[in-house]
N, CA and C atoms as a LAMMPS dump frame, in Angstrom:
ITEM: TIMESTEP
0
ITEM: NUMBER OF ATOMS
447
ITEM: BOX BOUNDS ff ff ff
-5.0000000000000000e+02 5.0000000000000000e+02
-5.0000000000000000e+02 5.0000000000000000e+02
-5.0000000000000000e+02 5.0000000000000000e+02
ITEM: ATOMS id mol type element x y z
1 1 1 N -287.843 32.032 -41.652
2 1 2 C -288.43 32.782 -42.745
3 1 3 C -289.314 31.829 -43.548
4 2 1 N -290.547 32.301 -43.78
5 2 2 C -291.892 31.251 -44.533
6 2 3 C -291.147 32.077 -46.019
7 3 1 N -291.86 30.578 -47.095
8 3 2 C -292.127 31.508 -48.474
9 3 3 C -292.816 32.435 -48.797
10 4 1 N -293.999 32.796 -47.608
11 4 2 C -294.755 34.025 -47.833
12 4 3 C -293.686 35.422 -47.457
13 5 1 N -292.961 35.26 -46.917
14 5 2 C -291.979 36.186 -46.663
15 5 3 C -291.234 36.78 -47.806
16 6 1 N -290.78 35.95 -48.97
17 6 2 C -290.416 36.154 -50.127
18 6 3 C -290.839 36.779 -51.045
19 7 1 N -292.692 36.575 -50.828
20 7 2 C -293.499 37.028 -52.143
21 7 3 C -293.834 38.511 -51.633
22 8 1 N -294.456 39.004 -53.087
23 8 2 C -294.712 40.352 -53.167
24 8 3 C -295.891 40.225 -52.877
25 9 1 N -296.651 41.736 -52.555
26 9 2 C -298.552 41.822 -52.245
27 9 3 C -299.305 40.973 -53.019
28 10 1 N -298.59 41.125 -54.527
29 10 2 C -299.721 40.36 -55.405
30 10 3 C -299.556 39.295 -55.019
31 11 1 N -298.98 38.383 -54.82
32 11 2 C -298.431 36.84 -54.899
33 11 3 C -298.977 36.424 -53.555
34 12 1 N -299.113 37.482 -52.689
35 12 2 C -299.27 36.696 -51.485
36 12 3 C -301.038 37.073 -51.456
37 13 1 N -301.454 37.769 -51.714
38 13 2 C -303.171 37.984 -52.024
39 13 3 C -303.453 36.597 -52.63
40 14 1 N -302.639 35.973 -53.788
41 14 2 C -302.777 35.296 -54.678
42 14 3 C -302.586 33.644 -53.856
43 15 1 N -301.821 33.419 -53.02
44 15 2 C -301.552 32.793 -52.191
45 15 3 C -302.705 32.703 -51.371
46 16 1 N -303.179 33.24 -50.816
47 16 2 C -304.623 33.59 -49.444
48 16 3 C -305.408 33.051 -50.491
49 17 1 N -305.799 33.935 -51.556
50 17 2 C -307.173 33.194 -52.518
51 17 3 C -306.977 31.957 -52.976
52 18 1 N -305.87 31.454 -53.285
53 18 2 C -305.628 29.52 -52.954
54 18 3 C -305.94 28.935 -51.906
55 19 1 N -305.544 29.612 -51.31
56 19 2 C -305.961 28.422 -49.499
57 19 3 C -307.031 28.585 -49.38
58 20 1 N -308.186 29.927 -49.667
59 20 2 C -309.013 29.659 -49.156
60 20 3 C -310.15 29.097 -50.189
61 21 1 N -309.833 28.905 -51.635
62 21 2 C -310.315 28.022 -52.383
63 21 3 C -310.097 26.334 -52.039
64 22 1 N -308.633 26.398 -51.206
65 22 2 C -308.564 24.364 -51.238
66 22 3 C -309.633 24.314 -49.435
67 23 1 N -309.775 25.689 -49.106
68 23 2 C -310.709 25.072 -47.69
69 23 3 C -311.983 24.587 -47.946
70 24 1 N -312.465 24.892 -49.493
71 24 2 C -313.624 24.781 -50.111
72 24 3 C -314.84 25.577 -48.904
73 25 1 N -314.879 27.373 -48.636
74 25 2 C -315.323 27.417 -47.375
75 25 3 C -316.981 27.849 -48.247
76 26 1 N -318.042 27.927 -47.453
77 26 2 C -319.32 27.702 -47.727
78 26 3 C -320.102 28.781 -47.535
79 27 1 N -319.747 29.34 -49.049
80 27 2 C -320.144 30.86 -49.185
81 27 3 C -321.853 31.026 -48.976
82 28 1 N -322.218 29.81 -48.306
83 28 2 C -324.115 30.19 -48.394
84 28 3 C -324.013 31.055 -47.08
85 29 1 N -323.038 30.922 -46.362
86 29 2 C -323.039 30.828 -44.502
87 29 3 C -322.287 32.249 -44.496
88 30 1 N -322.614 33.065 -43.666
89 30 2 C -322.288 34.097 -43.437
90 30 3 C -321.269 34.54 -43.314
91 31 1 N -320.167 33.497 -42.424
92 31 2 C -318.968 33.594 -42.222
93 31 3 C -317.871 33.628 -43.532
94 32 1 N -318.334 32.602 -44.464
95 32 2 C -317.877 32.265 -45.681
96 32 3 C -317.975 33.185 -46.5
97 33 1 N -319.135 33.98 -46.442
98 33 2 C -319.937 35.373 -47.268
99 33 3 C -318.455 36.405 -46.839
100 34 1 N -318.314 36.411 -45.853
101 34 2 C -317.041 37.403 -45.373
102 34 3 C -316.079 37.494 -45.421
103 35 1 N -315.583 35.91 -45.784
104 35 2 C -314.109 35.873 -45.515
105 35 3 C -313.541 35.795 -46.856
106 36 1 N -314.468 35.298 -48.031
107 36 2 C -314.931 35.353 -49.615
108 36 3 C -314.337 36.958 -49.834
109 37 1 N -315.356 37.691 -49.515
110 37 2 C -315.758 39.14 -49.753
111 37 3 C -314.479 39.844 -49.454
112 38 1 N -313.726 39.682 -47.892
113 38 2 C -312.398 40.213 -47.782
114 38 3 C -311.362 40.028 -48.427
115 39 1 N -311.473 38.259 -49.012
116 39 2 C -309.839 37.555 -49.811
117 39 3 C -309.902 38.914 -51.518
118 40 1 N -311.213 38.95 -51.921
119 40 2 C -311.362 39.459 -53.4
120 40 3 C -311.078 41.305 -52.822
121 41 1 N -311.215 41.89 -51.797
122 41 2 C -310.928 43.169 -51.337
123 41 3 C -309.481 43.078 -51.491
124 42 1 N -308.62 42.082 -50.601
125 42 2 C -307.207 42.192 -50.8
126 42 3 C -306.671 42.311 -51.936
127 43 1 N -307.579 40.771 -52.707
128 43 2 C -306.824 40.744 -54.086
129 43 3 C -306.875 42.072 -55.146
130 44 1 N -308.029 42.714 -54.947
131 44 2 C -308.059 44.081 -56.132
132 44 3 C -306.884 44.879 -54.947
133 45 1 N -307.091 45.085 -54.063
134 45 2 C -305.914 46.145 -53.692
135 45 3 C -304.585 45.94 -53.93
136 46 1 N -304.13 44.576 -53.615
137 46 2 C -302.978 43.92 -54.121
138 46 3 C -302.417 44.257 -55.493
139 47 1 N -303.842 44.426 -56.62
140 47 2 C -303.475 44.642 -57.829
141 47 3 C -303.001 46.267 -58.085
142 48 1 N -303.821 47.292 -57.567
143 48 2 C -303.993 48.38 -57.548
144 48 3 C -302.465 49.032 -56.536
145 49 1 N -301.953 48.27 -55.294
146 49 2 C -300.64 48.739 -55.127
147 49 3 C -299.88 48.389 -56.366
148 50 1 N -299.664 47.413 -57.068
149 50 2 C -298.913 46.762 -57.964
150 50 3 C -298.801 47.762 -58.645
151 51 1 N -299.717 48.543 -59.592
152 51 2 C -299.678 49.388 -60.31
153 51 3 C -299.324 50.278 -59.894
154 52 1 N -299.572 50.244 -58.421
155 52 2 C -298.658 52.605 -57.775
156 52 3 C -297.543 51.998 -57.781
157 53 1 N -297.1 51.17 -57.051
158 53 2 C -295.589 50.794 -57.467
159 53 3 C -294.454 51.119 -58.735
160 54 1 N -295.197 50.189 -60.08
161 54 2 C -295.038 50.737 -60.981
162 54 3 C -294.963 52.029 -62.044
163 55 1 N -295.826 52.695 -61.421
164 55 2 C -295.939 54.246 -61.323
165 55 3 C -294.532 55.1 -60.589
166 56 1 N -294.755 54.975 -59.791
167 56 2 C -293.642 55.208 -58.89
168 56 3 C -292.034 54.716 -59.238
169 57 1 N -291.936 53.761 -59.856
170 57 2 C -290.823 53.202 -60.219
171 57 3 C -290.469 54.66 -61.47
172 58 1 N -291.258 54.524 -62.582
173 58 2 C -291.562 55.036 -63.591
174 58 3 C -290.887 56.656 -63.28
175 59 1 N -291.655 57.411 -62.117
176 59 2 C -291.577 58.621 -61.826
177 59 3 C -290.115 58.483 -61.171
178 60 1 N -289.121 57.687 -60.445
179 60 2 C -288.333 57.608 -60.093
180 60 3 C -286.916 57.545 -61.326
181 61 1 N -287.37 56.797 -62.253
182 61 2 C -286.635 57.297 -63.327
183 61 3 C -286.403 58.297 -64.16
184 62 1 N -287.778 58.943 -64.304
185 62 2 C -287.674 59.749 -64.63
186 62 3 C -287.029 61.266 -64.345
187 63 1 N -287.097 60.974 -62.507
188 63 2 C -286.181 61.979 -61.642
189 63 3 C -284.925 62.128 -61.779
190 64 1 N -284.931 60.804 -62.199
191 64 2 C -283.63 60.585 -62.039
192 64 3 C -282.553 60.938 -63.317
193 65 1 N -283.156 61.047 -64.585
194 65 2 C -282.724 61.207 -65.885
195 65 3 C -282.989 63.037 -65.706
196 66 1 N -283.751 63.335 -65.625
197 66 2 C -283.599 65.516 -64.664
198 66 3 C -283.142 65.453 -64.001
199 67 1 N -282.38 64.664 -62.938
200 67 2 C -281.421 65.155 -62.112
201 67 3 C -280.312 65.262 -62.917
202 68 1 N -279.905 64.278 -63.704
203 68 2 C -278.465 63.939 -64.676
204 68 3 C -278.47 64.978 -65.325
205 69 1 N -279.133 65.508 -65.87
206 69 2 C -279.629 66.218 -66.997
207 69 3 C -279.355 67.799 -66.389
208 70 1 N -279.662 68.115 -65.233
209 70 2 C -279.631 69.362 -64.527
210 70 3 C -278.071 69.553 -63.784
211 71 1 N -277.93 68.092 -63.962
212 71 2 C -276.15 68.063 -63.244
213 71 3 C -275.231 68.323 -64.186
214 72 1 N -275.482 68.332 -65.453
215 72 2 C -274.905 68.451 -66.978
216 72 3 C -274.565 70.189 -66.884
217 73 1 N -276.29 70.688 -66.281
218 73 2 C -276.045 72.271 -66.71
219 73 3 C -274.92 72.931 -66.479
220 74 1 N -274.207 73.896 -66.64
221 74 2 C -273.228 74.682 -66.319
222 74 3 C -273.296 75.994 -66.046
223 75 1 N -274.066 76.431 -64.716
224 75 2 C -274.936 78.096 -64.143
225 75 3 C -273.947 78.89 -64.354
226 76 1 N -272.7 78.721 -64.414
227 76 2 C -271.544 79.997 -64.379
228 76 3 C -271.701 80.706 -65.389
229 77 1 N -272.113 79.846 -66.411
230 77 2 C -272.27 80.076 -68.171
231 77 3 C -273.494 81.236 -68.289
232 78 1 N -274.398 81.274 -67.556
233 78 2 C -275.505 81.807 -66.988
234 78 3 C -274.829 82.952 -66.603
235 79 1 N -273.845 83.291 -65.361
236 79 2 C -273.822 84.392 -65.207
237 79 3 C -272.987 85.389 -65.844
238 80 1 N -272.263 84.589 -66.656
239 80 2 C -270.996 85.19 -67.707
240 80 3 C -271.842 86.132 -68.85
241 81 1 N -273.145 85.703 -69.21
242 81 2 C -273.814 85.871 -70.157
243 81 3 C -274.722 87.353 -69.782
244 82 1 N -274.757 87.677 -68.459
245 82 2 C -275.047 89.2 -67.574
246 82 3 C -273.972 90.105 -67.158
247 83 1 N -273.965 91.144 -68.171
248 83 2 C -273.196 91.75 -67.537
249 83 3 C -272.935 92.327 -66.19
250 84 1 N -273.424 92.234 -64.969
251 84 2 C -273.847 93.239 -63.825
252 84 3 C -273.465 95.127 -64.012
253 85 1 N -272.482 95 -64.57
254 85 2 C -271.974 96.796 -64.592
255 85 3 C -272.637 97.617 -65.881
256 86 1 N -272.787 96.839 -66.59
257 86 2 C -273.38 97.332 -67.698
258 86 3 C -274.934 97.568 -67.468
259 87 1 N -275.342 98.075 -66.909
260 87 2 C -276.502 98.856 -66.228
261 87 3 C -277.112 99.468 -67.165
262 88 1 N -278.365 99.634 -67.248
263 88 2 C -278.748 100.912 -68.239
264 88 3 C -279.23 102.193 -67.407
265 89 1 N -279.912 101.663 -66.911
266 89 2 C -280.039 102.764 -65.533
267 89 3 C -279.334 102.583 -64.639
268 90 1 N -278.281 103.835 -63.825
269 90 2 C -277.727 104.051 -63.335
270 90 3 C -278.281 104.07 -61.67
271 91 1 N -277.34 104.054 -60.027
272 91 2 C -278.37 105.002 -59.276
273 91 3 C -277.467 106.135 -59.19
274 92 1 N -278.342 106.805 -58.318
275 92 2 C -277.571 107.921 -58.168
276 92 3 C -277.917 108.157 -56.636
277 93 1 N -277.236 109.251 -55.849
278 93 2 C -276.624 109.715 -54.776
279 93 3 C -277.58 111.174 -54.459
280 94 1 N -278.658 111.185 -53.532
281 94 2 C -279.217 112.592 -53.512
282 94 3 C -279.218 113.07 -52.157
283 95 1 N -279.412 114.293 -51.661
284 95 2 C -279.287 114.555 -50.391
285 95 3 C -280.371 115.256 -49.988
286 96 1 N -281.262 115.298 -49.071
287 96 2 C -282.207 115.898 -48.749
288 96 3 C -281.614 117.074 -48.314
289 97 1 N -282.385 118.683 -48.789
290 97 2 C -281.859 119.813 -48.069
291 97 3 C -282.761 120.197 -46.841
292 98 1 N -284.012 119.596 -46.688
293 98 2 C -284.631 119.726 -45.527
294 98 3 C -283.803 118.993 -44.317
295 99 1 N -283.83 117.699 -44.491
296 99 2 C -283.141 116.845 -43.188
297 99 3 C -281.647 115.949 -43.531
298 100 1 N -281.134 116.905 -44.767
299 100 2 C -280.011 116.133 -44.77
300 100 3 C -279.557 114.293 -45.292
301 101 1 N -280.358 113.482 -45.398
302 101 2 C -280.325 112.323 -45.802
303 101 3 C -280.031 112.019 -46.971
304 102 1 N -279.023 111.16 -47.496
305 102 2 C -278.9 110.843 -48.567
306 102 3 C -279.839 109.53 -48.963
307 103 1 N -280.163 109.613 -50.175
308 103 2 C -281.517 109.046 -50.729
309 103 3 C -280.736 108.743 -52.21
310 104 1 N -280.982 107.116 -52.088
311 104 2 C -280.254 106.491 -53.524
312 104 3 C -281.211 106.505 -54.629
313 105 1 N -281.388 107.194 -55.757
314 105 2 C -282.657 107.208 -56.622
315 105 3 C -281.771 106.638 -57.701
316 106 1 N -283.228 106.187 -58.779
317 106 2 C -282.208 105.7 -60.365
318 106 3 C -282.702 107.02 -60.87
319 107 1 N -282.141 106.613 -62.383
320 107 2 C -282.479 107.724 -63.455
321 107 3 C -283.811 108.194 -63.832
322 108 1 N -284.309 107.304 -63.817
323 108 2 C -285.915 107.336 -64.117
324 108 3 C -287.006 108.394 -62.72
325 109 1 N -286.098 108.211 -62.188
326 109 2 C -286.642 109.177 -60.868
327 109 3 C -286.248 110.568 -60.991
328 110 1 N -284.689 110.762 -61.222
329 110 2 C -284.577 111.942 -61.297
330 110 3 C -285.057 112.647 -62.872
331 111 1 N -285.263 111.789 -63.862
332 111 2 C -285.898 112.307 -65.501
333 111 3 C -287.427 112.923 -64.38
334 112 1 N -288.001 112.147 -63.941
335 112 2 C -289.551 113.124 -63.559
336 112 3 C -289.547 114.177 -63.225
337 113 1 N -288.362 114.526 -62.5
338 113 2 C -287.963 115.643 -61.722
339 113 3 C -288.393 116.037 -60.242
340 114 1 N -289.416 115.218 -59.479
341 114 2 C -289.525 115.398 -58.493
342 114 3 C -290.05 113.989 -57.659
343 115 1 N -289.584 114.476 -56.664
344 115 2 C -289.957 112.81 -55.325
345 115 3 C -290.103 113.632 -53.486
346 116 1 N -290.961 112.658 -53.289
347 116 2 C -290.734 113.303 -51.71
348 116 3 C -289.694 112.175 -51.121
349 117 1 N -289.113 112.835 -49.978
350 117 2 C -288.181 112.544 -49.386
351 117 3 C -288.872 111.3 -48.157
352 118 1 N -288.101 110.252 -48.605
353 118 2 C -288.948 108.84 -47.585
354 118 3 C -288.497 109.032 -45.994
355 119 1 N -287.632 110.091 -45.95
356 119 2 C -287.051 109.93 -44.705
357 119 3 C -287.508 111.494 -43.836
358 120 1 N -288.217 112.017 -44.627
359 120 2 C -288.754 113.311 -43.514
360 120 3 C -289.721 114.201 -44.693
361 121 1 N -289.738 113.443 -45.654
362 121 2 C -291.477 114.014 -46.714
363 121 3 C -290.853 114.967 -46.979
364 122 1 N -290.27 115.884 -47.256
365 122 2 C -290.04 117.006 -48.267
366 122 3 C -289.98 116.512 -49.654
367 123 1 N -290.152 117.576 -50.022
368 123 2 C -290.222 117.732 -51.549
369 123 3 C -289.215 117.925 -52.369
370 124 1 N -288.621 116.961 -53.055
371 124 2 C -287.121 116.784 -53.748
372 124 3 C -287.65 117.232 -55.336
373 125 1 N -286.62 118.188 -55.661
374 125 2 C -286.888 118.607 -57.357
375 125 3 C -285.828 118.438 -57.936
376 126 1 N -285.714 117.893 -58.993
377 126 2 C -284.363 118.034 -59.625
378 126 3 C -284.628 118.935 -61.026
379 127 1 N -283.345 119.727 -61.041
380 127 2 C -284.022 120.508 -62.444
381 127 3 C -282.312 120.894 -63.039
382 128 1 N -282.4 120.142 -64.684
383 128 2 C -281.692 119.859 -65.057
384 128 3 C -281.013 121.013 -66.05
385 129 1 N -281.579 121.765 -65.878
386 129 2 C -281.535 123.039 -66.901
387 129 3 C -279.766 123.835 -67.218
388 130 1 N -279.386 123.392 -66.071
389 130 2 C -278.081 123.56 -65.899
390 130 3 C -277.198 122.803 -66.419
391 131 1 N -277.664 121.596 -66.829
392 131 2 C -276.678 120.796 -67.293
393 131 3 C -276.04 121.079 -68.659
394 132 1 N -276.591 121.613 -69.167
395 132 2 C -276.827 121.94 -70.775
396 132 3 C -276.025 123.092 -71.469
397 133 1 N -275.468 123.845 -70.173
398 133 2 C -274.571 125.355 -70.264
399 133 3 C -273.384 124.382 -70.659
400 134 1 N -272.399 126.008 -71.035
401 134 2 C -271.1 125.321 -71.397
402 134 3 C -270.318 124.723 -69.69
403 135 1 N -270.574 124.462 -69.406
404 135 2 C -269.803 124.179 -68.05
405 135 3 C -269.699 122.69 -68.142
406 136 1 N -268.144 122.642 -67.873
407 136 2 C -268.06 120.979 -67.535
408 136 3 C -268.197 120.227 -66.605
409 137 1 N -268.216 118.702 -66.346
410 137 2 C -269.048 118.375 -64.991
411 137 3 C -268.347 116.654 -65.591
412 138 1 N -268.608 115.968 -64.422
413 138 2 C -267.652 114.687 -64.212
414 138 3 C -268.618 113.855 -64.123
415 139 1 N -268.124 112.594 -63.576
416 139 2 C -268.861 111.766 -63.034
417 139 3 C -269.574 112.322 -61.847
418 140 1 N -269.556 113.035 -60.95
419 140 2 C -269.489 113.649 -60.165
420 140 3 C -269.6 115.265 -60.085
421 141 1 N -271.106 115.274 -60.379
422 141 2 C -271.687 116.37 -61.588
423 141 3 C -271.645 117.657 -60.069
424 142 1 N -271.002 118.681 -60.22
425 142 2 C -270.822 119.603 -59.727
426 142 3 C -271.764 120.58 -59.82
427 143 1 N -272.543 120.9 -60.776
428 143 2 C -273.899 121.612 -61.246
429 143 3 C -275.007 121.126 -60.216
430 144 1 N -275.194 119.977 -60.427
431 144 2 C -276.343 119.321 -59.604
432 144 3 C -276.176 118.956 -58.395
433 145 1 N -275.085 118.792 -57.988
434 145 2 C -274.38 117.799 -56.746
435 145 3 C -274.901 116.66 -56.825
436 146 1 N -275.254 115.992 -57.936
437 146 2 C -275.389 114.468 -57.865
438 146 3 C -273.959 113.241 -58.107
439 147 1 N -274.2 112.381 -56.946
440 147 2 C -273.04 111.672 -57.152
441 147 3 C -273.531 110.51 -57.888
442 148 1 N -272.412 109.72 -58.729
443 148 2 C -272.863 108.541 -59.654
444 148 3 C -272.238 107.577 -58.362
445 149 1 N -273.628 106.549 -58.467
446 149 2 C -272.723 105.846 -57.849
447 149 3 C -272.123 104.49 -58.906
C-alpha cells in the first residue's frame, strides 16, 4: 500500500500538481502545454467532487434525522382518529327488475331518483313517496325493498 492510497481526490490531485511542479516540465513545448493543462483539469474536479461529497454527506443527515423523526410517528393514532362506520352516506342494496342484478348505490344516487342499470341499461327509478305514509319500515325498508347495507 503507497501513501497515495491513503489520500483523498483532493490530496492526491494535490500530490500530482507537486511532482509535476518539482519535474520543473517546459510549458513552452507542447507536451508540457498538456500535461500542465490536464494536472489543473484534475485539480478543479478534485475540488468540485470534494464539495458533492460534502453535499451528500449533508443530505445524508438530513435523511437521516426524517427517518428518526417518521419512526417517532405513531399511524395507529391516525386510524383511531376515523371512524370507518360512522359513514355519512350510507350504500345501499338495489335490484334490477329488468335483469335481476343487484346494484350497490349510495344515498346520493338514490336522492336523484333515477340511474341506468350498469349491468343490462334499464332504467332504475326510485320514488320515495311512500316512505312518508304512516307505515313502519326497518333497516330493511319494506316499502322500497331497499336493503341497508
Amino acid at each position: 500500500m503507497s501513501v497515495k492510497d491513503d489520500m483523498n481526490i483532493s490530496e492526491r490531485a494535490a500530490y500530482l500538481k507537486g511532482m509535476s511542479e518539482g519535474l520543473e516540465l517546459d510549458v513552452s513545448k507542447p507536451e508540457g502545454k498538456l500535461i500542465s493543462s490536464m494536472l489543473d483539469l484534475i485539480y478543479s474536479m478534485a475540488d468540485e467532487i470534494a464539495e458533492l461529497e460534502d453535499e451528500v454527506e449533508l443530505l445524508n443527515e438530513q435523511n437521516d434525522e426524517l427517518c428518526e423523526l417518521l419512526s417517532e410517528v405513531d399511524y395507529d393514532d391516525y386510524d383511531d382518529e376515523y371512524d370507518y362506520d360512522d359513514e355519512e352516506s350510507p350504500d345501499y342494496e338495489v335490484k334490477c327488475p329488468d335483469c335481476g342484478a343487484e346494484i350497490v348505490v349510495d344515498e346520493d344516487t338514490l336522492i336523484e331518483g333515477e340511474m341506468s342499470c350498469p349491468n343490462c341499461g334499464g332504467e332504475l327509478e326510485f320514488d320515495f313517496s311512500d316512505l312518508f305514509s304512516d307505515e313502519t319500515y326497518d333497516d330493511d325498508c319494506s316499502v322500497c325493498g331497499i336493503e341497508e347495507n
